[in-house]
N, C-alpha and C positions, 0 to 999 in steps of 0.2 A: 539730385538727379534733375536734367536739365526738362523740360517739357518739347516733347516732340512739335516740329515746325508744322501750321495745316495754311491751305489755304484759305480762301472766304473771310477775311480780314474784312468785310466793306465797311463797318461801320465806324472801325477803329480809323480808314482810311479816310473817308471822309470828313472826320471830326478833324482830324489832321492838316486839310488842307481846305478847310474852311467849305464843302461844298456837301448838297444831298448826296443820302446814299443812292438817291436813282440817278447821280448822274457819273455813278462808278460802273463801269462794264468788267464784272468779273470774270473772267477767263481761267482764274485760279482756283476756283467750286467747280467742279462736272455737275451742274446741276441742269436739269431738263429746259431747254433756254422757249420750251413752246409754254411754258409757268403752268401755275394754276389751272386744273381744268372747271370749266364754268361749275360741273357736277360739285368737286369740292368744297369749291368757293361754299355754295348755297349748303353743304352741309356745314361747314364751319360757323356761317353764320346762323342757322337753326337751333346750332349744338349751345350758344352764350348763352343761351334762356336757363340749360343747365347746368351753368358756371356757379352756381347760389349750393349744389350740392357738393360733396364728395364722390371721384368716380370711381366707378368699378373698380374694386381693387385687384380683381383677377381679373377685368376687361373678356369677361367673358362673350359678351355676342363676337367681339371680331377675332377670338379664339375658335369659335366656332364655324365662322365663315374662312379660315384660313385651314382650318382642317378639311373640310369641304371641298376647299380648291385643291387642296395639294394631297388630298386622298391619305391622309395620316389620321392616327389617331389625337383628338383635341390634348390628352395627356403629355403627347411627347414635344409641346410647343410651349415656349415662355413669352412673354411679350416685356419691351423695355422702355428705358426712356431713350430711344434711339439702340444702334446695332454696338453705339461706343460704352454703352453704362453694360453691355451685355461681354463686351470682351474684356472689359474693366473688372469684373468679377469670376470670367471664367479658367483662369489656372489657380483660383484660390478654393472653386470648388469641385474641381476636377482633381487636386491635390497634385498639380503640376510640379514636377521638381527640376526637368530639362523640356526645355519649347525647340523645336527643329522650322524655324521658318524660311519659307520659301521667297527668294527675295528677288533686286530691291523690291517690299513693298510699304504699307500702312504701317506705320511705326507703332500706332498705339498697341501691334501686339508686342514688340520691344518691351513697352514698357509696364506692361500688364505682366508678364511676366516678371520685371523687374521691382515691382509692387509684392509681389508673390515671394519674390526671395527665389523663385526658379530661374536656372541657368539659360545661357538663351543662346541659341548656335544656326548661323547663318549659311544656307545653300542659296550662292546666287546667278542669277543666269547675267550671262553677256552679253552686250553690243555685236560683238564678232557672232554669235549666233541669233539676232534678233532679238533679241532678250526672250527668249523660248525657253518657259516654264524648262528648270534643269532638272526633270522627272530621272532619268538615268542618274545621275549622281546622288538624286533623294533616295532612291529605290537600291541603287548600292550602297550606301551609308545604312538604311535599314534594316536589306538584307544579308551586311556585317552583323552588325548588332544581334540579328536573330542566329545567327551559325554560333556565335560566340557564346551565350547563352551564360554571361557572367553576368555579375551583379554590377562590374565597374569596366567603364570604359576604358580606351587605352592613355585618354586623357583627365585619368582621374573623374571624372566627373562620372554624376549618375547616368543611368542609358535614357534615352530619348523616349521621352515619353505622349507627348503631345507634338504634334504638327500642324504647322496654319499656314493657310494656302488662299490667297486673295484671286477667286476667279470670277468673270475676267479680273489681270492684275492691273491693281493701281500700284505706279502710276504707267507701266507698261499698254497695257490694252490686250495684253495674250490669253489665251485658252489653249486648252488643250483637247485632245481626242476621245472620245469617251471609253476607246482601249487603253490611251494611257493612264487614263483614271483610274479603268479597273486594276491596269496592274499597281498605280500607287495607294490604292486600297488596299489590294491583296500583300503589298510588302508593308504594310501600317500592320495591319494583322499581324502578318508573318513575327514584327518586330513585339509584339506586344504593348502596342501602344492606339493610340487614338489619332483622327485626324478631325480639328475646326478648319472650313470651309466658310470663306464668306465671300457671298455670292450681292453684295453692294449694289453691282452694276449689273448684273443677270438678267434683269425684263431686259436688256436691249440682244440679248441671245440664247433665247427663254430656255431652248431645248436643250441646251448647257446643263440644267439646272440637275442636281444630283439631290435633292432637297426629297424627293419621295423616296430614296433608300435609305429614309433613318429607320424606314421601318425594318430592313432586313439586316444591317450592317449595324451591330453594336456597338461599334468604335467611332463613328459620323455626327459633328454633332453641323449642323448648317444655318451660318445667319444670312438673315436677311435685314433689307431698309427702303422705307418708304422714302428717302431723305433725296438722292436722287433721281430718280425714273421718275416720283409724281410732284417733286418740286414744292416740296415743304420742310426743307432743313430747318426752319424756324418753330416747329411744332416737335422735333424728337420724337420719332416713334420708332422700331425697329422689332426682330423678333429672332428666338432660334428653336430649330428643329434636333432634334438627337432622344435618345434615351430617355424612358420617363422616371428612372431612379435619380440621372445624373439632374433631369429637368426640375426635380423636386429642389435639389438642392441648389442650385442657381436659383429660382423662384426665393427660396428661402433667405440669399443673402442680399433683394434685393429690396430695397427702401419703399413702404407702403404708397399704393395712391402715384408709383413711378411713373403710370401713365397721366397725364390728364386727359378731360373729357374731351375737349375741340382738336385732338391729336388722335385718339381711337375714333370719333366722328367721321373725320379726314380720312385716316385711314378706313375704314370699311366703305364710305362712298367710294374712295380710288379704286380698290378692287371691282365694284363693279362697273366702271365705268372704260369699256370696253374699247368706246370709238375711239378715246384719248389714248388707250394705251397701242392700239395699230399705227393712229398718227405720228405717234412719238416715233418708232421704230422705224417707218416708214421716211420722216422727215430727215432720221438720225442717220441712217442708210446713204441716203442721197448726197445732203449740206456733207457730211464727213469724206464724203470721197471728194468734192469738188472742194472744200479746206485743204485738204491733203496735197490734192494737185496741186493747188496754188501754193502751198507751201514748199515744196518739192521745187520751183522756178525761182525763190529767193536766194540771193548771193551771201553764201555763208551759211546757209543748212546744208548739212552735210548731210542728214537721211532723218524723215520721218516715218516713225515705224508702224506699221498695219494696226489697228484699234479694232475690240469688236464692242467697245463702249463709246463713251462721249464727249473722249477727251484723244488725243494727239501726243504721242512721246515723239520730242525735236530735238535730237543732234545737232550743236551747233559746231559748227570748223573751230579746232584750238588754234591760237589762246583765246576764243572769244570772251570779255568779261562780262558775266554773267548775271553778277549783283548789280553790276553797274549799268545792264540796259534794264532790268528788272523794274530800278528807281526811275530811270526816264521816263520808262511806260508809265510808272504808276505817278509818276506824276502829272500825264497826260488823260489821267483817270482809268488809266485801262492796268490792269493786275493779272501777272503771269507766275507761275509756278514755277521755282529755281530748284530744280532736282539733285542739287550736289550736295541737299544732307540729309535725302535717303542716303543708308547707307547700299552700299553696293555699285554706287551711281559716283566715278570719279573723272567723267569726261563733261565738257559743256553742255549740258540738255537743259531743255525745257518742257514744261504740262500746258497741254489748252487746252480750254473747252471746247468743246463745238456749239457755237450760238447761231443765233440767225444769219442769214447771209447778209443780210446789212453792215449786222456790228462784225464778222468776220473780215470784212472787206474792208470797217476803217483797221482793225489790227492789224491783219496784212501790211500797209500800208507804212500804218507805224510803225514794225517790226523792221521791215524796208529799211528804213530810215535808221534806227535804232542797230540795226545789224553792220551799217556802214560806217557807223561810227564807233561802235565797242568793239570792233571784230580785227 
């Protein structure tokens, strides 16, 4: 099994071409491009004093500041080494045997699933409708499944047990309505099955967040990640909300000590560090519709589509070749995201970040350049 494609290559990148990695502008991480907030900083550095111990191994204090916020019980939340080590083990302990994901998106549920030995079946939304979460076609696939009320599908295979759902999606940038939630809840039930919800990119659309009805919905389980909204993918930390029977047993299958200490640190200064999380939203608001615009006047985009996170899904005019401006860029040090192996994604697109308007403006520019030649 091949390993799904990510971005945030820089280090590999610049080893490569002989230069620092701060002198690579990554465009291919969504990561929060305002960095570190000063708060963090000074807890990380506070936190090395207790590098000499072993950390929490149930990282209890920011178990309990995250129950706090989000008005749940501390039971029904696990904490990981990141949101990836948490989807890496969860259809092995959810005893997934068919995954229903909602696409193109995050591959690693593909292949978590595929680690699992569970079947793995794809609903994907389209370019012709915006790539607009295909909730109609999840919710009647569902609720087929639940009328039928057999053991075996019509395609041999077990019934659909599990469903994951990247909202906002990567690498689309879509949400959906909080009616259409309830009703793709209501047909998760209906179906008898479960739905994972990972909500990656969610502080930049907070009231999205579905993450307090793990309390009432048995079937929900909700991850979350500090990796990019507070700009520490280099620390791994992530968490999930759901069921405290199913919580036990995810806790259970996962590697002692998975946190460490300067990563739970990190995380519980971010949370409270309030001014930084408005700025970020505020900045992301703003810089992302005037990226957009300007991308929208480039010869050879053919449509960039609405984001309510921090990155941009770009249509490029066919045949543009795709790998081949990808290597230009990145050999200009600047790295873009080639979307043609998500699967679902078989027209020319591209992923950016949204960074500052500085480095936006030399991309643009590059891209320019780069579109006129590969296109």
């Amino acid at each position: 099994m091949s390993l799904p494609s990510h971005g945030g290559n820089v280090h590999k990148i610049a080893r490569s071409q002989g230069r620092p990695s701060n002198r690579v502008l990554d465009f291919s991480a969504s990561i929060n491009p305002l960095g570190l907030s000063p708060t963090v900083r000074r807890a990380i550095q506070q936190a090395i004093a207790l590098a000499v111990h072993y950390p929490e191994i149930d990282v209890l204090p920011l178990q309990q500041q995250l129950a706090k916020i989000h008005k749940i019980p501390e039971a029904c939340l696990v904490i990981g080494n990141g949101s990836a080590e948490l989807i890496s083990v969860l259809p092995r302990a959810l005893g997934t045997r068919h995954g229903l994901v909602i696409g193109p998106t995050f591959m690693e549920f593909e292949r978590a699933l595929t680690l699992a030995e569970a079947h793995c079946t794809y609903v994907h939304a389209t370019p012709n409708a915006g790539y607009a979460p295909p909730i109609d076609a999840v919710c009647m696939m569902l609720n087929r499944q639940a009328k039928t009320k057999r053991n075996k599908n019509s395609d041999n295979t077990v019934p659909v047990d599990t469903v994951f759902f990247c909202h906002p999606n990567s690498p689309t940038g879509q949400v959906i309505s909080r009616a259409e939630f309830r009703r793709l809840l209501n047909s998760v039930q209906k179906a008898g099955a479960r739905i994972i919800v990972d909500e990656a990119f969610i502080d930049y659309c907070a009231s999205r967040s579905v993450l307090k009805h793990v309390r009432t919905f048995k079937g929900l389980f909700v991850l979350r990640s500090f990796t990019k909204f507070f700009a520490i993918p280099g620390l791994r930390i992530g968490y999930l909300g759901g069921p405290v029977s199913a919580v036990n047993t995810i806790r259970s299958l996962l590697p002692p000590w998975s946190v460490n200490t300067l990563a739970s640190a990190a995380a519980e200064a971010a949370l409270k560090d309030k001014g930084y999380q408005r700025q970020s939203v505020t900045f992301m608001n703003l810089e992302r519709k005037r990226f957009r615009a300007c991308l929208q006047h480039i010869p050879h985009v053919q449509r960039v589509y609405s984001s309510s996170a921090n990155f941009l899904l770009v249509q490029l005019t066919a045949p543009c070749q795709v790998s081949l401006l990808v290597q230009e860029l990145c050999e200009q040090g600047l790295l873009i995201r080639d979307c043609e192996n998500f699967a679902g994604i078989d027209v020319p697109t591209i992923r950016l970040a949204v960074r500052r308007p500085q480095e936006n403006d030399r991309l643009l520019k590059a891209l320019k350049r780069g579109l006129l030649k590969w296109s």
